[in-house]
N, C-alpha and C positions, 0 to 999 in steps of 0.2 A: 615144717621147715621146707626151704629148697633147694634141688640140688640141680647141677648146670653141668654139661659135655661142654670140655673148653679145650681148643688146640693147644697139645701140647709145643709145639715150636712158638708159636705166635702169642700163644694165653688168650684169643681170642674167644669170647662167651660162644657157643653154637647154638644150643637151647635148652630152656627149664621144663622143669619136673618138680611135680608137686612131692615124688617121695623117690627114694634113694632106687628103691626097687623098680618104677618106670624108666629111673633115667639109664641104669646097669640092662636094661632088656633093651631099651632103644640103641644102647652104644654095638651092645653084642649084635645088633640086627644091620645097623645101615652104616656104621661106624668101624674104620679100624683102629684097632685099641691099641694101637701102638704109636697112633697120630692123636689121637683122641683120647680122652679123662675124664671119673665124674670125682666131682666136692660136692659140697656143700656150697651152696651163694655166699654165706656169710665168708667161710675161707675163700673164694675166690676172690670176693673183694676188697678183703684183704691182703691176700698176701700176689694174688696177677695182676690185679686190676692199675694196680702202681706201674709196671712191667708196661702194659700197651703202649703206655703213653699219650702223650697231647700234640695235636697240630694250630698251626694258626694259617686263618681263613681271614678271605674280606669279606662280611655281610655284602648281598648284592645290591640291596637297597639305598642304604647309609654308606656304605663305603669304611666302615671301621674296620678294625680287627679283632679278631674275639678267637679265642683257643677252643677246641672240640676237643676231644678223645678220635684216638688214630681208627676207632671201630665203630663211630656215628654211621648209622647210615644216611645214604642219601636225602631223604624226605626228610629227615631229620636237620640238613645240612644247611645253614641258612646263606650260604656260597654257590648254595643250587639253583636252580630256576625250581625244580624241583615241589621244593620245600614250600617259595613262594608260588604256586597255581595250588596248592590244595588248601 
């Protein structure tokens, strides 16, 4: 199983962990745990992942629109230049 450091204000993912115990040493080390949380993936993306929410973008290519999640990163972003050079 996996389990995720996610901001508590925002629900935003930070990062994964293959098991419950790297992710509770990583939080206590570089993380404050009163900004920060660990779950489990599967609850997160259930019960935060709703929370983030969706944006709409224009493809820079085509010109359409198409909804992302508010926490795509950039390379990810296909409204980037970004996205398009790699």
């Amino acid at each position: 199983m996996t389990f995720v450091i996610y901001n508590r204000k925002t629900f935003f993912h930070v990062k994964s962990f293959r098991t419950e115990r790297g992710a509770k040493i990583a939080l206590s080390r570089k993380y404050d745990k009163n900004e920060f949380a660990v779950t489990s993936a599967l609850n997160w993306k259930k019960e935060f992942e709703p929370k983030i929410g969706y944006k709409e973008v224009t493809v820079l290519t085509t010109g359409k629109k198409v909804m992302i999640r508010k926490d795509t990163p950039r390379c990810c972003d296909p409204s980037s230049e970004l996205y398009w050079s790699m």
